[in-house]
N, C-alpha and C positions, 0 to 999 in steps of 0.2 A: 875963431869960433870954437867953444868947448866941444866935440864930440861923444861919444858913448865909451870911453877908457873905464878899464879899469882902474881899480886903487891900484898904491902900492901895494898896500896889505893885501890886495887879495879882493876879490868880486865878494862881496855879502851875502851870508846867506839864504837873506829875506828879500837881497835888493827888486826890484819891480824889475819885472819882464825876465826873473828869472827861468831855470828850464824846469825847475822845483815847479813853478805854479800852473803848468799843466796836466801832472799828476795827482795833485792835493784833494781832488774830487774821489780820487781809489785809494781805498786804505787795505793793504796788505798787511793786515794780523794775520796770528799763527794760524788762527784758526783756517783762513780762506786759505793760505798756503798748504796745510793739510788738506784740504777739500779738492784741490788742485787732481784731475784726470793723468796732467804727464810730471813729469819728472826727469831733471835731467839724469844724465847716470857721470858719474865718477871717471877725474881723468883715466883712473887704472882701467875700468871699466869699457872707456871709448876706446884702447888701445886694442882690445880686443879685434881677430878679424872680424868683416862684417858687423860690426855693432852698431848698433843706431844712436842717434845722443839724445833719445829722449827713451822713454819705457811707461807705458800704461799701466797704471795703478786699478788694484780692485777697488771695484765699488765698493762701498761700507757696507753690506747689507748681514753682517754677523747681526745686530743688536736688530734691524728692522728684524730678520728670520726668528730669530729669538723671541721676539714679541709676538709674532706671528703663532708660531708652533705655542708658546702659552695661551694665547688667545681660544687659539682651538682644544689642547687639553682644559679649559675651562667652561668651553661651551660642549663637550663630550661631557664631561662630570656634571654641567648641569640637566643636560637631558637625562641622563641615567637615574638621575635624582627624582627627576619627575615625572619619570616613566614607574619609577620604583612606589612614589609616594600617589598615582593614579592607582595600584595593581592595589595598594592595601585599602585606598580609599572607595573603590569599586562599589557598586550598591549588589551588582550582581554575584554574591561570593561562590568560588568552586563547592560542588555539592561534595559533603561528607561520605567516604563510602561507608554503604549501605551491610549491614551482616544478616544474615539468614536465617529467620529464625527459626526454633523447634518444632520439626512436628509434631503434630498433634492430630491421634489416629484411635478410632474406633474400631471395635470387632465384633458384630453381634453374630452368635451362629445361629443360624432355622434351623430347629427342630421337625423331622416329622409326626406327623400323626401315628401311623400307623408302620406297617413293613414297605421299606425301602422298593420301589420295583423293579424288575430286571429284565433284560431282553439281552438283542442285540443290537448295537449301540445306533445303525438306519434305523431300528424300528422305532427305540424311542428317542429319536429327535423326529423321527415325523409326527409323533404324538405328544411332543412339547409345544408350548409357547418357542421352544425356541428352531421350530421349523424353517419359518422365512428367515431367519438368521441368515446372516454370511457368512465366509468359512474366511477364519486368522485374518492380517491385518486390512483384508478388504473391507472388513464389519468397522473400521474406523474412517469416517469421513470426516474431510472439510468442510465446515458452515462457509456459506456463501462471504469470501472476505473483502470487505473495505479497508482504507486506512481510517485509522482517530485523529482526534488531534493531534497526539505528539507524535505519533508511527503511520510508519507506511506500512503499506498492503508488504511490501517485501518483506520487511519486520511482523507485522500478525505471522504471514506464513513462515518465515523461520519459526516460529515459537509454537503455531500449531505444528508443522514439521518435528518439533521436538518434544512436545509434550504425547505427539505418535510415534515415536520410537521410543518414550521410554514404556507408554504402555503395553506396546509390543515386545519389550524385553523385559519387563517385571509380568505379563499374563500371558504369552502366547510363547515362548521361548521352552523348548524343552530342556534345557539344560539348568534352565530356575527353575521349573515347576517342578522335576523330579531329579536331578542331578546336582543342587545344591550348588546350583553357582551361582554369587554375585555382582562377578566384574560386568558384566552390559548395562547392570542398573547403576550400579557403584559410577560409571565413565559418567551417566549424564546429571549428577547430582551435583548441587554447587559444593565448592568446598567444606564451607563454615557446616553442612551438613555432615560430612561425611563420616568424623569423629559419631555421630550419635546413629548412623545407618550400622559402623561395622557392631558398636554394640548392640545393636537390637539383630544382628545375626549372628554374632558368638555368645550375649548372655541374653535373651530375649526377657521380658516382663509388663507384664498384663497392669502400666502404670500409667496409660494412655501416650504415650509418647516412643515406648522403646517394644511394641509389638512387632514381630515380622513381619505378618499380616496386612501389615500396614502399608510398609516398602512397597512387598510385590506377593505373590501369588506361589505357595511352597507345598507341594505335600512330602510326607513321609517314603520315598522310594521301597524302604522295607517291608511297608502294608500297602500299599496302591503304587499303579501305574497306569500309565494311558492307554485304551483302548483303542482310541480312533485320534488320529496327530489330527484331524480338524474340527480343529476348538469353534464351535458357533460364538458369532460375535455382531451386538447390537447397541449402537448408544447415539449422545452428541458431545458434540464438544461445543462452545459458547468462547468470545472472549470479549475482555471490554476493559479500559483505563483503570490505573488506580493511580492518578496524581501524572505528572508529569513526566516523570521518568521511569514508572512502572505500568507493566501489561500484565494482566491477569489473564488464565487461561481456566474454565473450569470441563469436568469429562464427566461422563455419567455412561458408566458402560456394562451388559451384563455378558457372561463371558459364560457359555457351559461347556460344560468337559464330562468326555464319557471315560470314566474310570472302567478297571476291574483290580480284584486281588491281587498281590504282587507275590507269586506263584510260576514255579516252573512246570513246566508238561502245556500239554495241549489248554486254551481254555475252551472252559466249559461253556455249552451253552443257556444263558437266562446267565452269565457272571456278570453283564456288564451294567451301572448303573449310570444316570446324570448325577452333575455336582454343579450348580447354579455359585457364580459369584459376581455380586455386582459390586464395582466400586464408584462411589464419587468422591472426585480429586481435584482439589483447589491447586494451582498451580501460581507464583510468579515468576517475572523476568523482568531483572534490570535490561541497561543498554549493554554493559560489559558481560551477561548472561546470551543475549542475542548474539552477541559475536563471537561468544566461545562454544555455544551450541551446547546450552548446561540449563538448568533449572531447579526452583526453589520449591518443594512439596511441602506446603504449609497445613493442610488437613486432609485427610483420609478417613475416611466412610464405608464402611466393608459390612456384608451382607452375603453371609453362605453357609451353603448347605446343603442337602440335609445331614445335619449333626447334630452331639446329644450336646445340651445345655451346658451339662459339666465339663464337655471337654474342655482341654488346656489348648485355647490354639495361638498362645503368642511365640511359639517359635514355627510351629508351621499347622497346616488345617490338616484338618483328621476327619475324611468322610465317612459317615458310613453308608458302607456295598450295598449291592442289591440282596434282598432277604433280611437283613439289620433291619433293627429297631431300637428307637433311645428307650434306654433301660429307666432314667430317671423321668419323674413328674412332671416336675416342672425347678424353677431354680433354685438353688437355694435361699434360705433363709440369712439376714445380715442382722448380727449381732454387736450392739453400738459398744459393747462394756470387751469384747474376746478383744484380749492382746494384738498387736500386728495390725497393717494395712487392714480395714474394713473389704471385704470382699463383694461389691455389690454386683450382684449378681445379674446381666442382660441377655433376655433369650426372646425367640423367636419363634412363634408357629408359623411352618412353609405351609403352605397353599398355592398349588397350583390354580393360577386363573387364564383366563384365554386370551386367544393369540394377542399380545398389545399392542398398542399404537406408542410410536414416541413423538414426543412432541418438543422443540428447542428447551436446553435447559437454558434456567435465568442464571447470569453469572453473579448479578447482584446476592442472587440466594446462598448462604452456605450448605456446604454438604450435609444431609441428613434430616436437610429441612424439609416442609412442606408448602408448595406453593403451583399456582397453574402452572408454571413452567415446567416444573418436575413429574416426571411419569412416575407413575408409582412400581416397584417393584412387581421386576419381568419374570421371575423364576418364583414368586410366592409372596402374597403378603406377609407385612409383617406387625406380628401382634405383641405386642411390651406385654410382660405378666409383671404384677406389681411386687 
């Protein structure tokens, strides 16, 4: 009986029940052998002491990490992209800053009627309107504050807060009114103004825009000086929106001051007179003005007296004393054809009237206007000659 022999030649490579057809299901390409975790190591290798005869291969994760980190710089570049192409597409766009514009400032002086009067400076302020005055910056009060729409109460009172110190350093400050200083006003004026304040105190001019008078409160130290440091002081202040990101502030205040001559030796008695000045002052304020604690003086409104019609008061007021009298009529006459700026001439007859009442100014109103809200002039009416 034939058995299971071999050939001569040799066992077949295909023959059946080879030991080939139990592995024919795995196929060892290069590839699964590079895929392969161990690895055996090299005769050289195993001689080593302690060596092991296999060695753990790294995982392949160069090309997965590569993929990876692209992945992510691509989704970085896209956010930025979209973040970038939201900021320009925005419906809401950053507000333009805002610049300051020119003042714009009136001067009318009151004339008296007749000779200036004189005393000592208790006797007539108890026989002015400006009796129940208050003395320096008590005579400026807060209106009762709420917030607006777009400010808070904190914000009103910063800007009333500031629109009272700078009144108080342009009319009550001895060192502006007769010493010729203007850094107190100059600190709280916005910038874009400041270029057009130093000129209207180094080259003054009567062109509505660059009068001192305007600014703040000056006399000549070389003809007057102050009789009495308590300046009487009566007004309101008002504030109210202009848009969204603007507060408006307006002031309406009358300021007397008791002069005499600027004279050495003893003074005399009957030297001293009043000098009535009322201003109204438009005022704004951005956001970036409330935080800097600065402010924008948009129109100026100025009323005083007693002075003569001609004088020149765009570099500073020129009262006249007790015993003066305006030497001139009334204004001059405006000649449409004479060479040169037209000189139109605005003056004032003072009249004293009795004690007044103030009542809230409207801030809707501009300065100079007439309206219930506006009291009318504290130290004298005022009468336009044509």
């Amino acid at each position: 009986m034939a058995g299971r022999e071999e050939p001569p030649e040799g066992a077949s490579g295909n023959a059946a029940g080879g030991g080939e057809d139990e592995y024919r299901s795995v196929v060892f390409d290069e590839s699964f052998v590079r895929a392969a975790r161990l690895q055996e190591f090299s005769a050289q290798e195993r001689m080593g002491e302690h060596a092991r005869a296999v060695r753990s291969l790294p995982a392949r994760r160069l090309r997965t990490g590569s993929r990876a980190v692209l992945t992510l710089v691509v989704l970085i570049a896209l956010a930025f992209a979209a973040a970038v192409y939201i900021g320009f597409r925005h419906p809401y766009q950053a507000p333009v800053g805002r610049r300051a514009e020119a003042l714009r400032s009136t001067v009318i002086p009151l004339a008296p009627r007749g000779t200036v009067p004189g005393g000592t400076a208790a006797g007539l302020f108890a026989a002015s309107p400006a009796a129940q005055f208050r003395t320096g910056a008590s005579g400026i009060n807060f209106p009762m504050v709420r917030r607006t729409d777009n400010f808070s109460d904190g914000q009103v009172i910063t800007a009333l807060t500031t629109v009272k110190d700078y009144l108080v350093a342009s009319s009550l400050d001895p060192a502006v009114l007769t010493g010729g200083a203007t850094r107190p006003v100059k600190l709280l004026l916005d910038p874009d103004q400041v270029s057009q304040f130093d000129r209207s105190m180094s080259r003054p001019d009567d062109d509505g825009q660059h009068a001192a008078a305007g600014w703040l409160v000056r006399f000549d130290p070389a003809k007057v000086a102050l009789a009495d440091p308590g300046i009487r002081v009566q007004g309101t202040l008002a504030y109210s929106e202009e848009g969204s990101d603007t507060l408006e502030v307006v002031s309406d205040h009358t300021f007397t001051y008791a002069l005499r001559p600027a004279v050495s030796g003893p003074q005399q008695a009957g030297g001293v007179s009043l000098f009535t000045v009322r201003r109204e002052l438009q005022f704004r304020f951005g956001r970036e003005d409330l935080r800097l604690h600065r402010l924008e003086l948009r129109t100026s409104y100025v009323q005083a007296g007693p002075q003569a019609c001609s004088a020149d008061t765009t570099g500073a007021l020129l009262p006249l004393l007790a015993g003066q009298r305006a030497v001139s009529r009334g204004p001059a006459g405006t000649d449409p054809y004479a060479p040169g700026r037209p000189a139109g001439a605005l003056c004032g007859a003072l009249e004293l009237s009795a004690r007044p009442s103030r009542a809230p100014v409207s801030a809707s109103a501009p300065p100079g206007t007439s309206s219930p809200g506006l009291p009318a002039p504290t130290a004298g009416s005022l009468r336009s000659h044509p």
